[in-house]
PyMOL Python script that loads the backbone (N, CA, C, O; Angstrom):
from pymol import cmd

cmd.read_pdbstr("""\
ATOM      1  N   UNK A   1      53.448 163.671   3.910  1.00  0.00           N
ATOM      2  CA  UNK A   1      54.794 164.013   4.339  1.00  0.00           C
ATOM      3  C   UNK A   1      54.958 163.630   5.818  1.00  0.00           C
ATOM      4  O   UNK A   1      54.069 163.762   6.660  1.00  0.00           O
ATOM      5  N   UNK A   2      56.008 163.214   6.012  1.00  0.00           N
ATOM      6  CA  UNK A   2      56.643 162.827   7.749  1.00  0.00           C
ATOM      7  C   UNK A   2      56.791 163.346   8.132  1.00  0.00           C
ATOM      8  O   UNK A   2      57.304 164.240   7.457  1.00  0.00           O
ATOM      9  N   UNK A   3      56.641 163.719   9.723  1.00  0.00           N
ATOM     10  CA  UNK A   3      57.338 164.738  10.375  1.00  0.00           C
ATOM     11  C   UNK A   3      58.344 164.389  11.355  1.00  0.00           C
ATOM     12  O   UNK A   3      58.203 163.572  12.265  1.00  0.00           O
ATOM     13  N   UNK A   4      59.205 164.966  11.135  1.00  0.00           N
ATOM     14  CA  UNK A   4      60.561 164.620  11.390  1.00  0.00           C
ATOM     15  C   UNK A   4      60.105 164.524  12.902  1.00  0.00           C
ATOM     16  O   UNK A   4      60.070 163.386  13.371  1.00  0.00           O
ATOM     17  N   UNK A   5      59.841 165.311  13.512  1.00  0.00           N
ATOM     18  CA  UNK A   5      59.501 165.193  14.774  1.00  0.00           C
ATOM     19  C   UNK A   5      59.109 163.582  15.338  1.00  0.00           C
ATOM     20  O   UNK A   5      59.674 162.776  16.076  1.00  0.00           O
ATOM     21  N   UNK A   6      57.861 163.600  14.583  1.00  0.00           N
ATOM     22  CA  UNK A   6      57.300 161.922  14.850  1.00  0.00           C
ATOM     23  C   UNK A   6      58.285 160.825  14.609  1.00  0.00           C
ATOM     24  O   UNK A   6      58.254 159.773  15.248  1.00  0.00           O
ATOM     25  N   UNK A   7      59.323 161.135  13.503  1.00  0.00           N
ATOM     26  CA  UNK A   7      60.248 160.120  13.573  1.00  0.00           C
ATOM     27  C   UNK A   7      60.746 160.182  14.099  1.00  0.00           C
ATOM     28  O   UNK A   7      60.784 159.134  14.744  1.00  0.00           O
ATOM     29  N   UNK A   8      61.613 161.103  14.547  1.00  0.00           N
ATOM     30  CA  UNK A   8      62.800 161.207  15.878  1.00  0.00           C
ATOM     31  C   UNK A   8      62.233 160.795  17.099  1.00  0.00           C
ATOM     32  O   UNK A   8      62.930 159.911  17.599  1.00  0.00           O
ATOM     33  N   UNK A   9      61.214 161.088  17.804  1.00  0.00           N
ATOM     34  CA  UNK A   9      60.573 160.665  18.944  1.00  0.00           C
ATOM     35  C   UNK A   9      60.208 159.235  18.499  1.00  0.00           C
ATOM     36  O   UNK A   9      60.180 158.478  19.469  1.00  0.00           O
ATOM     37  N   UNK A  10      59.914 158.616  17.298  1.00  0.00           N
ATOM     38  CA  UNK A  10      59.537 157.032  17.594  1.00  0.00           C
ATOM     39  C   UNK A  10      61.224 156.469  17.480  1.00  0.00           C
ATOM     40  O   UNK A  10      61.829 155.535  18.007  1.00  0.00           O
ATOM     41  N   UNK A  11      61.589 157.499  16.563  1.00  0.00           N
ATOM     42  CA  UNK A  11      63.628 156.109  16.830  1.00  0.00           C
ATOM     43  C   UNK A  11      64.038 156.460  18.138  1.00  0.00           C
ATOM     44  O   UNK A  11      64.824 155.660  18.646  1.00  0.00           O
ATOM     45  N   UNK A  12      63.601 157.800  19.067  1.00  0.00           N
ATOM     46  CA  UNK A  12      64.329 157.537  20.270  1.00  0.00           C
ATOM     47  C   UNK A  12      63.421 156.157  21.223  1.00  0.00           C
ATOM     48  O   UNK A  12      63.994 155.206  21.755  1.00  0.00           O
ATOM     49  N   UNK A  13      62.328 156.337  21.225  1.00  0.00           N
ATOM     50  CA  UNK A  13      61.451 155.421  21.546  1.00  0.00           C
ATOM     51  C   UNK A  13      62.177 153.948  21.320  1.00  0.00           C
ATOM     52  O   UNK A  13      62.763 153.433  22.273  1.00  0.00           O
ATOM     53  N   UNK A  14      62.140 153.482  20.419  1.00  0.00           N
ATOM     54  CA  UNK A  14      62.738 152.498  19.864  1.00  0.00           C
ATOM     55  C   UNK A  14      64.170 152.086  20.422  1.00  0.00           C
ATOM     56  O   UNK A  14      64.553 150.948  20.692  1.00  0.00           O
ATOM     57  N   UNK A  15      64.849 153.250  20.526  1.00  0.00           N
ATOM     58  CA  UNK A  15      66.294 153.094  20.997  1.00  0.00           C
ATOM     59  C   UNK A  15      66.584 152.424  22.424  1.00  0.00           C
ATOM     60  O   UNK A  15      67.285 151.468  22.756  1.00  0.00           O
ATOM     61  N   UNK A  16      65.481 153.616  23.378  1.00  0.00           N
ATOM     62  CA  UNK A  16      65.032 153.164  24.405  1.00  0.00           C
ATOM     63  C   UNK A  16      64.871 151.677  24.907  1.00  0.00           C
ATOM     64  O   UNK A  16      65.422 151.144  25.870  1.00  0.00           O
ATOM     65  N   UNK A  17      64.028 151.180  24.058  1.00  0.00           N
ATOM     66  CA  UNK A  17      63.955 149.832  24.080  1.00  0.00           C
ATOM     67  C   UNK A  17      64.918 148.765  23.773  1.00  0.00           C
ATOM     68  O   UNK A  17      65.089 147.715  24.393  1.00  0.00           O
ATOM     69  N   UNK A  18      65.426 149.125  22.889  1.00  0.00           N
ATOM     70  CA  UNK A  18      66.500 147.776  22.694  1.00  0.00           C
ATOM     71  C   UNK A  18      67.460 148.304  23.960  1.00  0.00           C
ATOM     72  O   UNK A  18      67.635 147.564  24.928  1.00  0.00           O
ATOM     73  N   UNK A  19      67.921 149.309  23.907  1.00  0.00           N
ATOM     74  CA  UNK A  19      68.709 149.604  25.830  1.00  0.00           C
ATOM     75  C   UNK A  19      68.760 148.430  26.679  1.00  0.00           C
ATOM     76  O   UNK A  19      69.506 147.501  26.990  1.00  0.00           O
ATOM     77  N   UNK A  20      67.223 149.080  26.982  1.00  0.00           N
ATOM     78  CA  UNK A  20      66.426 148.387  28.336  1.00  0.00           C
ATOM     79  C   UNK A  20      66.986 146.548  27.790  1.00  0.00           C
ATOM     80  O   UNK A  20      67.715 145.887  28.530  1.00  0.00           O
ATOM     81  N   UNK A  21      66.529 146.059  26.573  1.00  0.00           N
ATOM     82  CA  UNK A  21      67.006 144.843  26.355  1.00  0.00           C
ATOM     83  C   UNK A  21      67.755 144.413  26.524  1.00  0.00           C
ATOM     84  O   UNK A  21      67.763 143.386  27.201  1.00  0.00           O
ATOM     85  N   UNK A  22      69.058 145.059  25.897  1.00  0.00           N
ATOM     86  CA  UNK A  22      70.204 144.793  26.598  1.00  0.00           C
ATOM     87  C   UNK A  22      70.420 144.868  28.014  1.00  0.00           C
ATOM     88  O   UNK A  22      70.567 143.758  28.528  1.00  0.00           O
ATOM     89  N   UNK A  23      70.491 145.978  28.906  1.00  0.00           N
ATOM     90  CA  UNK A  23      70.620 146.042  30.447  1.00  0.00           C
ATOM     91  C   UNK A  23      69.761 144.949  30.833  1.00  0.00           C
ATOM     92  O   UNK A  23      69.884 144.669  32.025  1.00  0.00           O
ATOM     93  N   UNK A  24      69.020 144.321  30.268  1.00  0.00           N
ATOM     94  CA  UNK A  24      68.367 143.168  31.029  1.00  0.00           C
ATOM     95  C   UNK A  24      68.988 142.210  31.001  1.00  0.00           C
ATOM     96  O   UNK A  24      69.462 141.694  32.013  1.00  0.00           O
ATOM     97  N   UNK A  25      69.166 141.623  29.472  1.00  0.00           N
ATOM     98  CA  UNK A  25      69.801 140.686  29.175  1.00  0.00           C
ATOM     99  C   UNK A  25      71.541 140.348  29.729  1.00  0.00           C
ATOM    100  O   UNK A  25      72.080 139.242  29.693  1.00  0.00           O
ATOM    101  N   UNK A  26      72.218 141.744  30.263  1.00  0.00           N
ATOM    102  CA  UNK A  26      73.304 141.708  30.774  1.00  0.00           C
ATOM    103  C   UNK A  26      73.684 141.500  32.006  1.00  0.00           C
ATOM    104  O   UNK A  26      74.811 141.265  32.443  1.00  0.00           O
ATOM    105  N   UNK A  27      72.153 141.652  32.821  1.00  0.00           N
ATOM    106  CA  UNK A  27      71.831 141.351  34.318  1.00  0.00           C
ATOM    107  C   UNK A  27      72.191 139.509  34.256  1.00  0.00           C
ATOM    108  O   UNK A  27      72.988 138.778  34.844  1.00  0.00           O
ATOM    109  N   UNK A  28      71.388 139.356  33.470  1.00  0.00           N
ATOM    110  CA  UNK A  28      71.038 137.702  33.393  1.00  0.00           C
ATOM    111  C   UNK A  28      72.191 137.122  33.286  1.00  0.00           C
ATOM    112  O   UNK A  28      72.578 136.417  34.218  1.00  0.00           O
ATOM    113  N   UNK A  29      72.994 137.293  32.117  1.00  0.00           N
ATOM    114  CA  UNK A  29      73.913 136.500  31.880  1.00  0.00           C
ATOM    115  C   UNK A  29      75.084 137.059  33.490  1.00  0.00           C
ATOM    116  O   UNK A  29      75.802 136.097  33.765  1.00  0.00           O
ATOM    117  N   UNK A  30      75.277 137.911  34.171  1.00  0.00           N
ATOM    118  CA  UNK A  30      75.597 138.074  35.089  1.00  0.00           C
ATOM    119  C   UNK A  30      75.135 137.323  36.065  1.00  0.00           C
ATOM    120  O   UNK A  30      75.962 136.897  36.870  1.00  0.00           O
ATOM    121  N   UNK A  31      73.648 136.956  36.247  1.00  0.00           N
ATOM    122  CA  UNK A  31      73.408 136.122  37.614  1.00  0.00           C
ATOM    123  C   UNK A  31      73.573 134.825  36.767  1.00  0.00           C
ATOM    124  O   UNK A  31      73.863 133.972  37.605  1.00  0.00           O
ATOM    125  N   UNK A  32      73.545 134.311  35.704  1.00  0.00           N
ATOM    126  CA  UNK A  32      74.376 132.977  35.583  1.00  0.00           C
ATOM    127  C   UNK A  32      75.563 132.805  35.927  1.00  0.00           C
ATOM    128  O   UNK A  32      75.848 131.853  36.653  1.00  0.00           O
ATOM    129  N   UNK A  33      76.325 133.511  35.573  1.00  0.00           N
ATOM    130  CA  UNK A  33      77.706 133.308  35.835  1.00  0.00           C
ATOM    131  C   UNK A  33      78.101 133.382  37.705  1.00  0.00           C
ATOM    132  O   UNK A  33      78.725 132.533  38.342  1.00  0.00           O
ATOM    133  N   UNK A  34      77.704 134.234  38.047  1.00  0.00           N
ATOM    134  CA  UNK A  34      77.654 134.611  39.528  1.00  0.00           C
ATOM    135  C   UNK A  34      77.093 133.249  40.629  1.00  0.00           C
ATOM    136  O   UNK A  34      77.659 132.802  41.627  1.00  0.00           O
ATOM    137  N   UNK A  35      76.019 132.912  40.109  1.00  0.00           N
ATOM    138  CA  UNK A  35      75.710 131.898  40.321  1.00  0.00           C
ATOM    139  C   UNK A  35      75.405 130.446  40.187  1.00  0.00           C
ATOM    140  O   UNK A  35      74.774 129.723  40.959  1.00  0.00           O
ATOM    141  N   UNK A  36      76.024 130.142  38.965  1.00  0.00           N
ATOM    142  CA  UNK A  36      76.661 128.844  38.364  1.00  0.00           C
ATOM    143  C   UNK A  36      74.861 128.292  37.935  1.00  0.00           C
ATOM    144  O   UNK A  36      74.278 127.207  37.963  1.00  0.00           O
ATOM    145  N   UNK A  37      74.510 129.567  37.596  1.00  0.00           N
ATOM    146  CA  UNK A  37      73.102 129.282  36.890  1.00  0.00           C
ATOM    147  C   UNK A  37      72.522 128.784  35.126  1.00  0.00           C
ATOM    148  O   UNK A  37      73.464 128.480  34.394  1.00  0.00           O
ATOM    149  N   UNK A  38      71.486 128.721  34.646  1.00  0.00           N
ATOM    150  CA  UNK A  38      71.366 128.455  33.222  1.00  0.00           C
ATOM    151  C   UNK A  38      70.316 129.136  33.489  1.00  0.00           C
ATOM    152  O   UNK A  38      69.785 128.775  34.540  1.00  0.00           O
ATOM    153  N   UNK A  39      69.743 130.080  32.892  1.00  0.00           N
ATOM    154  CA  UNK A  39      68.653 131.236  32.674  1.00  0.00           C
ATOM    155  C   UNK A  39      68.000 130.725  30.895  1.00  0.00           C
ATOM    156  O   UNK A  39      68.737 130.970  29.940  1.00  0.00           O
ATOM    157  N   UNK A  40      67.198 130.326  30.750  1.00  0.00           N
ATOM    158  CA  UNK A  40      66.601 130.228  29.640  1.00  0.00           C
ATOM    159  C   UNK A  40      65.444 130.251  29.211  1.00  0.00           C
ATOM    160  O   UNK A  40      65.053 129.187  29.691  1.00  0.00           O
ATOM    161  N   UNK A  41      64.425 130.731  28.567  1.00  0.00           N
ATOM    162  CA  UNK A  41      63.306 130.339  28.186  1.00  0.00           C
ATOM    163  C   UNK A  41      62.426 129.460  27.334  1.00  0.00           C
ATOM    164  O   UNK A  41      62.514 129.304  26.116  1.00  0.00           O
ATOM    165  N   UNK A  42      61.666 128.976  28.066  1.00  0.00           N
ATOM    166  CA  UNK A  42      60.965 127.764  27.695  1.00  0.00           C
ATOM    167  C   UNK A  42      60.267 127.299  26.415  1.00  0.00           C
ATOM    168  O   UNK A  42      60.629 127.969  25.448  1.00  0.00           O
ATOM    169  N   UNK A  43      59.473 126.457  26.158  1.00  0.00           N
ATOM    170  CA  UNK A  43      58.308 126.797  24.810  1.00  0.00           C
ATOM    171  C   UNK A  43      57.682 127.460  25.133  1.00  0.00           C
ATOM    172  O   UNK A  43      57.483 128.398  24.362  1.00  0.00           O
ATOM    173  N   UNK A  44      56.827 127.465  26.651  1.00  0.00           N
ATOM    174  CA  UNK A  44      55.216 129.061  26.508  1.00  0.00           C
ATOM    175  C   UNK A  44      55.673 129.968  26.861  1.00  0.00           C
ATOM    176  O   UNK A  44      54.957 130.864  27.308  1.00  0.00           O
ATOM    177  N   UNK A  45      57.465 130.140  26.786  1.00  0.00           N
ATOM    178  CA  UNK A  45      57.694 131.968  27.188  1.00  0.00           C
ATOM    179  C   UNK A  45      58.015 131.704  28.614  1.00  0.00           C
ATOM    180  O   UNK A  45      58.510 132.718  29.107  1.00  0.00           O
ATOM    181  N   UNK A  46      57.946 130.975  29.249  1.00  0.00           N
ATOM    182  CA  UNK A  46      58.540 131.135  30.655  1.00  0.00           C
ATOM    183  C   UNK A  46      59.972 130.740  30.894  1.00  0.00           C
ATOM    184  O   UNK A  46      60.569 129.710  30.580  1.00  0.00           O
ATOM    185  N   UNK A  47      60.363 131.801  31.517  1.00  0.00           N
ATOM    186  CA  UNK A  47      61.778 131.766  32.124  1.00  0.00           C
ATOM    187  C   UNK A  47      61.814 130.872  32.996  1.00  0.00           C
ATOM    188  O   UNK A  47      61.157 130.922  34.035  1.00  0.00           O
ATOM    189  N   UNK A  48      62.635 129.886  32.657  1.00  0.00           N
ATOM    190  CA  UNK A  48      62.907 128.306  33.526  1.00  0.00           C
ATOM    191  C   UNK A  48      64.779 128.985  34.274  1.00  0.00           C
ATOM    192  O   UNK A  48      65.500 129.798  33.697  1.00  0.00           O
ATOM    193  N   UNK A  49      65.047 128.363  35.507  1.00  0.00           N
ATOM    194  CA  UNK A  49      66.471 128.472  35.440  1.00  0.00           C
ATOM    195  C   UNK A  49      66.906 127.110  36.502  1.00  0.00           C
ATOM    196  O   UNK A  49      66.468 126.584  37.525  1.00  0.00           O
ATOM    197  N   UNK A  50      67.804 126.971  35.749  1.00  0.00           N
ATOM    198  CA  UNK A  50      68.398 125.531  36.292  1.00  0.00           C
ATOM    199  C   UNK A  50      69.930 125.879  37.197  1.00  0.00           C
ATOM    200  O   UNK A  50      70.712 126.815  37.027  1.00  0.00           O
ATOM    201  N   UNK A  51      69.962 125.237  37.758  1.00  0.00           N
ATOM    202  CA  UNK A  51      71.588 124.957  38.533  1.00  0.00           C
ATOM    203  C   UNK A  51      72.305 124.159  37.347  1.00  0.00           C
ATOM    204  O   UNK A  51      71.797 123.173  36.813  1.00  0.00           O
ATOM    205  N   UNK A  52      73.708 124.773  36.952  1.00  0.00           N
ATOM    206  CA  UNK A  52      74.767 124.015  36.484  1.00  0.00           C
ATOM    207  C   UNK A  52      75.143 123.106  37.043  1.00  0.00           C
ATOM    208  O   UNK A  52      75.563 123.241  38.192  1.00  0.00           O
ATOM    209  N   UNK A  53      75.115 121.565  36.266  1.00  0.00           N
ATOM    210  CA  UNK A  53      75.799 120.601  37.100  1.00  0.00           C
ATOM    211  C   UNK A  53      77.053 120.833  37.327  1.00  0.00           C
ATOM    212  O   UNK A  53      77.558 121.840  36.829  1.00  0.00           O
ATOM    213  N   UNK A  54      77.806 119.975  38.106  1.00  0.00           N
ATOM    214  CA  UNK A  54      79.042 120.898  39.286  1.00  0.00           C
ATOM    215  C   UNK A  54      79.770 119.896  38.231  1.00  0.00           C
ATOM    216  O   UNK A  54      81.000 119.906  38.277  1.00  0.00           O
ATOM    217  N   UNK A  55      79.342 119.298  37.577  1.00  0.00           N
ATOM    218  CA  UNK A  55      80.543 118.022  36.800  1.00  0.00           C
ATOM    219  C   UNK A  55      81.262 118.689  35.412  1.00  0.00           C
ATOM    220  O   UNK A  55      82.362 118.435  34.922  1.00  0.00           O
ATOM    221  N   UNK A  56      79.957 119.873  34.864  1.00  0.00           N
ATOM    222  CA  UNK A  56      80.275 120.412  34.021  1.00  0.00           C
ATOM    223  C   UNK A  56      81.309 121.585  34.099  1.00  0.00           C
ATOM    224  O   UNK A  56      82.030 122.021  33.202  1.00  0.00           O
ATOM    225  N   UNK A  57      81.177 122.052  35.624  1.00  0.00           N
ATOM    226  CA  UNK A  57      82.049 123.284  35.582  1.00  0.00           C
ATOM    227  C   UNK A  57      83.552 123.092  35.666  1.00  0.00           C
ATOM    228  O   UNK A  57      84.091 121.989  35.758  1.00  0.00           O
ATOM    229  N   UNK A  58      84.144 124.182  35.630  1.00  0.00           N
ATOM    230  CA  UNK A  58      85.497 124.240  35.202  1.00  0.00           C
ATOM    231  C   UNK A  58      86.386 123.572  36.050  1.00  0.00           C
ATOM    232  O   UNK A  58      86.754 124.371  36.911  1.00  0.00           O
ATOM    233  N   UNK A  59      86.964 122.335  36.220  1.00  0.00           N
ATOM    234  CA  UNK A  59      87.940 122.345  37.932  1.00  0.00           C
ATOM    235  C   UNK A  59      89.305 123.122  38.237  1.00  0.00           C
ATOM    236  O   UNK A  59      90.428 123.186  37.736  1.00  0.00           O
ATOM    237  N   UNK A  60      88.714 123.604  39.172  1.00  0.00           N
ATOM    238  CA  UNK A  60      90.199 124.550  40.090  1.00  0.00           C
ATOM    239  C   UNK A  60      91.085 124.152  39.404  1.00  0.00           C
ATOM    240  O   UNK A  60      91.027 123.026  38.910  1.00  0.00           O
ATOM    241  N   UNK A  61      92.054 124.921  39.216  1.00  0.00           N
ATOM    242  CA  UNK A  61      94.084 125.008  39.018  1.00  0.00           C
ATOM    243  C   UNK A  61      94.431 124.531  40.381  1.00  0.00           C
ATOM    244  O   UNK A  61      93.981 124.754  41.505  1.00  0.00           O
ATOM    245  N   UNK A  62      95.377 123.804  39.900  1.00  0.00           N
ATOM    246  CA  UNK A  62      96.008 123.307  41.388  1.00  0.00           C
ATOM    247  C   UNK A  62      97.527 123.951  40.752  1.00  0.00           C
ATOM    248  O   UNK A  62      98.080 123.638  39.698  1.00  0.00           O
ATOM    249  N   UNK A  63      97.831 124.641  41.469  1.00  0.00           N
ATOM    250  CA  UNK A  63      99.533 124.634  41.397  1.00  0.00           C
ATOM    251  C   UNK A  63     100.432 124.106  42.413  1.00  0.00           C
ATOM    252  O   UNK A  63     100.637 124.256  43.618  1.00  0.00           O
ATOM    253  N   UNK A  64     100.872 123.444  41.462  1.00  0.00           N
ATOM    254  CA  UNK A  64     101.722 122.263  41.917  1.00  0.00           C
ATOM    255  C   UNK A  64     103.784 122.730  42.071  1.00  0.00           C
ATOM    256  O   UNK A  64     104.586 121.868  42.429  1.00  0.00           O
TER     257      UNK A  64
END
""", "prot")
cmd.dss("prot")
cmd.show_as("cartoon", "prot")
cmd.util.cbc("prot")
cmd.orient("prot")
């Protein structure tokens, strides 16, 4: 038999974690944008980050 206990403490556990995943993952896509960055990870797991080329980004509104 389970004890409810052990489950509730491993789904808060668990919950915990995907959180933290998110608040991370929401940092990131924030310092891309903030900084006209590309945040991605590599083939061995390393976080590479590149500068957006300036050709790709959006050009200014001019009002005319």
């Amino acid at each position: 038999m389970k004890s409810k206990f052990f489950t509730k403490k491993a789904g808060d556990s668990a919950q915990k974690f995907i959180d933290e995943v998110w608040r991370t993952e929401d940092k990131a896509k924030r310092l891309e944008t903030e900084n006209n960055l590309i945040i991605k990870e590599n083939a061995e797991g390393l976080t590479e980050i590149e500068p957006i080329a300036e050709a790709s980004l959006p050009s200014p509104k001019v009002k005319g």
